[in-house]
N, C-alpha and C positions, 0 to 999 in steps of 0.2 A: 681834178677834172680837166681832161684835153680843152684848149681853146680849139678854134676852130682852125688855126695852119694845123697845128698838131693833128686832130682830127682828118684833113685833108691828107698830110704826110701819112697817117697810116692808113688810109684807102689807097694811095696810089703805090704804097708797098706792098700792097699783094700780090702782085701777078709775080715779084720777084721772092715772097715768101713761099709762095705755091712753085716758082724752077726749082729754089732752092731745098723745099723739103720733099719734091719728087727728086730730084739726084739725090739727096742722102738717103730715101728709100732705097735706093738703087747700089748706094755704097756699100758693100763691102766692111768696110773697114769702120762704119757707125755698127756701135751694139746691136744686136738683133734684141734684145732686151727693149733700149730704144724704141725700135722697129714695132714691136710688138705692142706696148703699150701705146702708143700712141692710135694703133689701128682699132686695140680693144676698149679702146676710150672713146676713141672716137663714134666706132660703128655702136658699142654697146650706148651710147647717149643718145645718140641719131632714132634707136631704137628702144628706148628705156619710158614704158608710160607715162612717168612724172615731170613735165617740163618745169624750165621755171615758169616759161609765160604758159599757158596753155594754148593749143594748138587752132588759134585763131587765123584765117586764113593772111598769107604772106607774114603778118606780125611773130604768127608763133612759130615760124619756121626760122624767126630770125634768130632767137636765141640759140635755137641749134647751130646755127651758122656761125656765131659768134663762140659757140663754145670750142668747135672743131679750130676757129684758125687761131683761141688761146693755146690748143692745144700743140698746133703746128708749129707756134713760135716760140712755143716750150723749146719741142722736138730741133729744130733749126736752130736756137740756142744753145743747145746742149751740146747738137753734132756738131757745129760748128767749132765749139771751144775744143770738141777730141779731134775733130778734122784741122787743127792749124797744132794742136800737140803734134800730130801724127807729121804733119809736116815739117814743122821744126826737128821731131827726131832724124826725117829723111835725111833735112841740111843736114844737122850734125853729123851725120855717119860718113855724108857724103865729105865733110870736111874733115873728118879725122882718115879718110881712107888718101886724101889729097897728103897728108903729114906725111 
């Protein structure tokens, strides 16, 4: 269970979770796979009759909300580790083309 910094630290990292997982929507070079699931996961939950909380006003909307930015941090995790492969291979090539 978050203490309350931690807590705090992952509210204030959302506005850079939400830059960073609209630019890797936008990439290219992240899986359209990725891409995909994360949207059908998302919209399909957002729209799926069975919540966990039920759709009690603000409260049960929270869960939705909480489920979409597990799901983004997924998504931003995953791109992230193939988006610094991708760039590491960049170096490399760019340093064997320097030999």
């Amino acid at each position: 269970m978050p203490n309350g910094y931690q807590r705090w630290r992952m509210i204030w990292n959302i506005p850079r979770l939400l830059k960073k997982g609209w630019r890797y929507l936008r990439d290219d070079s992240v899986s359209f796979w990725h891409k995909t699931l994360l949207l059908s996961a998302s919209i399909g939950y957002i729209l799926w009759p069975l919540d966990l909380i039920p759709d009690i006003p603000v409260i049960g909307q929270l869960d939705d909300i909480g489920i979409v930015f597990l799901l983004l941090n997924w998504f931003v995790n995953r791109s992230e580790k193939g988006f610094i492969e991708a760039e590491y291979r960049i170096h490399d090539m760019e340093d064997d083309d320097e030999k």
